[in-house]
N, C-alpha and C positions, 0 to 999 in steps of 0.2 A: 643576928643572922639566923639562927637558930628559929627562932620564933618566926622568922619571915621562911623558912623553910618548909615550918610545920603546916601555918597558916597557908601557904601555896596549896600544900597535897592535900590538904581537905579540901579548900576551895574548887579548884581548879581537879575534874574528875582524869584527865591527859599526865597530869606532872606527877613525876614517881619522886618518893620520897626518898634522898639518899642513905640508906640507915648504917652503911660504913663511914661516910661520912658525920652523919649525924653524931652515931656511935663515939666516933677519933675525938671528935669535941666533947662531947661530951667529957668524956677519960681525960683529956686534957684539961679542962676546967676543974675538973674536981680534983687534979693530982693522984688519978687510981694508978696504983703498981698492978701492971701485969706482966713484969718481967717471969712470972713462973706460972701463965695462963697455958693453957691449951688449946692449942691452932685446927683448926677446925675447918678444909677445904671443900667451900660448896659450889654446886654449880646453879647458875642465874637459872629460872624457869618459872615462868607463868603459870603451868599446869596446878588447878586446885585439884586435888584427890578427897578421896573418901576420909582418908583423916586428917585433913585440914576441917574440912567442912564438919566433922565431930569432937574437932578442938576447939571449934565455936560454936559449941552447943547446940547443932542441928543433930537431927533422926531422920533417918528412911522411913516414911510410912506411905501406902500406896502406893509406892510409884512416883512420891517428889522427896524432896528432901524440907521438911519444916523447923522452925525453930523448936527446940525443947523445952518446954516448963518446969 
């Protein structure tokens, strides 16, 4: 299921990957304890900002954003 998950959200550019779900299985399959995790409330948003786009390696240079070498 997993793999048929993954496979969808590359393929298909529409289908959002569920990564809390992904995530849960994950954790379940492997037996991870996180009874002493830290909960961490986000809210959903599409918006890419300036540091998203420089946590993938991109730079502002003229006036676009390019990838960084």
């Amino acid at each position: 299921m997993i793999e048929d998950i993954m496979l969808k959200s590359h393929r298909l550019v529409d289908y959002e990957l569920p990564y809390l779900d992904l995530a849960s299985r994950f954790i379940d399959y492997f037996n991870i304890d996180v009874s002493n995790g830290i909960v961490d409330f986000t809210q959903a948003s599409n918006e890419i900002t300036k540091r998203h786009l420089k946590k993938l390696g991109m730079r502002f240079v003229d006036h676009e954003w390019i990838m960084a070498e």
